[in-house]
C-alpha positions, 0 to 999 in steps of 0.5 A: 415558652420553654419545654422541659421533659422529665420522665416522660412528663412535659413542662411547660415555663409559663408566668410565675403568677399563674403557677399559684393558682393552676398548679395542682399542688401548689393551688393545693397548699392554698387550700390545706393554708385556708383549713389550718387557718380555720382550725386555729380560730375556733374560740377567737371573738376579736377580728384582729386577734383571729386574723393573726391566729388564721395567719399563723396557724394557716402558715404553721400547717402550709408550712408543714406540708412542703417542709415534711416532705422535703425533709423525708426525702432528704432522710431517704436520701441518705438511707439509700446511700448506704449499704443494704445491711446499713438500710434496714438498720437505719429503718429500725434506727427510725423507729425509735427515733422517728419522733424525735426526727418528726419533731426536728423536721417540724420545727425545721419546716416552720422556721422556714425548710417549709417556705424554701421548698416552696419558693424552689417549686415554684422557680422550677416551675415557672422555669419549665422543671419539675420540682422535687415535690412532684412525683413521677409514678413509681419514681421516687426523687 
């Protein structure tokens, strides 16, 4: 077994499959997939017909949860690129357009931004790296 450090943390490569179940946000993802999933079959009779909509909205919601976050650090990467006076009139920018940027991170997360930061989380991860949707106290990626 391989050990990495990164900000003092320490990770450890261990079996890939074992990573779904053990990982704190990772095994967190399963949950917040099995509520969007519930959510969506309210009204549902036909078993068929509820399984797809368990699927589907679970996925929609699972997605959302890996993909906002990766596209918001993609975002604050770019403000913090920019010159102090640029920043507070990129903040100022995200407010009037920060519904338009939720709805493109969204429909980005679902048709797979989502899926993607997962799969790299769960390679770091199984690889003994931290992966970017793990945050270090007081450090941002």
């Amino acid at each position: 077994m391989s050990a990495s450090t990164s900000s003092g943390l320490q990770y450890v490569a261990r079996s890939p499959f074992a990573i779904l179940v053990m990982d704190p946000s990772i095994a967190l993802s399963w949950i917040v997939f099995a509520i969007g999933g519930l959510l969506g079959i309210g009204g549902v009779r036909d078993t068929a017909e509820a399984l797809t909509t368990f699927v589907a909205t679970g996925y929609v919601v699972w997605s959302l949860y890996f993909g906002l976050a990766a596209f918001w650090r993609f975002v604050l990467a770019r403000f913090t690129a920019l010159p102090a006076m640029w920043r507070s009139v990129g903040c100022v920018s995200i407010v009037f357009f920060g519904w338009v940027s939720l709805l493109i991170a969204s429909v980005l997360s679902v048709l797979g931004l989502g899926l993607a930061e997962f799969l790299v989380g769960w390679y770091l991860l199984a690889h003994g790296h931290r992966p970017p949707f793990v945050a270090v106290a007081g450090k941002h990626p």
